[in-house]
Phi, psi and omega in degrees: 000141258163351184144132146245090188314314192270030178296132156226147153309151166225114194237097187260181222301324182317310167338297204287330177310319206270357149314336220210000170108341208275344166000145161322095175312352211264333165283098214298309188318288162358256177323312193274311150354278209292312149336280178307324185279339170285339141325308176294307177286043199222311200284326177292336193111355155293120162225190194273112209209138155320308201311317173297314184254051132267022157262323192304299192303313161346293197263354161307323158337261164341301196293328186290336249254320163244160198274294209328332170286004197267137221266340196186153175271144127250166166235121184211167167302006175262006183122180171262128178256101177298125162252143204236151190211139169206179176221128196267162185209113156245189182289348168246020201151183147250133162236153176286142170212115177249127174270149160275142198195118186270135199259155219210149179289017179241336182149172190281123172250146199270147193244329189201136193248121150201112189318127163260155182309161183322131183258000000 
């Protein structure tokens, strides 16, 4: 696979909380995860905003849409997980992100997210 244009992300909506800091507190790991990652993304200049996460679905968007990124398979009983690298571009910088993505008859759901720090 090389590319599919009709690909789609499925991305529910919680990813983005836990993107932006919002995690469950009652999950300590969870939650400071999430925490660091609302960080990282503050240093490029993402916060929790519509416009940031219609830049995040963009560009996830993007990211399903070709193989060359995919870094790795698994295979478990929930099925097979692309795992993926991209580089996010905000308004203060780019950081790396590699995602996990259950591959699903409708198009790749997204399962995990993780910002590596500002490049």
């Amino acid at each position: 696979m090389c590319g599919d244009s009709g690909r789609q992300a499925i991305i529910a909506p919680g990813k983005y909380d836990y993107l932006f800091g919002g995690a469950d507190p009652s999950n300590k790991k969870n939650f400071e995860r999430s925490k660091q990652n609302e960080t990282l993304f503050g240093k490029i200049g993402i916060y929790d905003t519509p416009v940031s996460r219609a830049m995040l679905r963009d560009h996830f968007n993007e990211v399903v849409q070709n193989d060359d990124n995919i870094l790795r398979l698994k295979e478990n009983e929930y099925g097979v997980t692309q795992v993926r690298e991209s580089l996010f571009m905000g308004p203060g910088g780019i950081i790396k992100l590699k995602s996990a993505w259950l591959v699903a008859n409708e198009g790749l759901m997204l399962t995990t997210v993780i910002p590596k720090g500002k490049q």
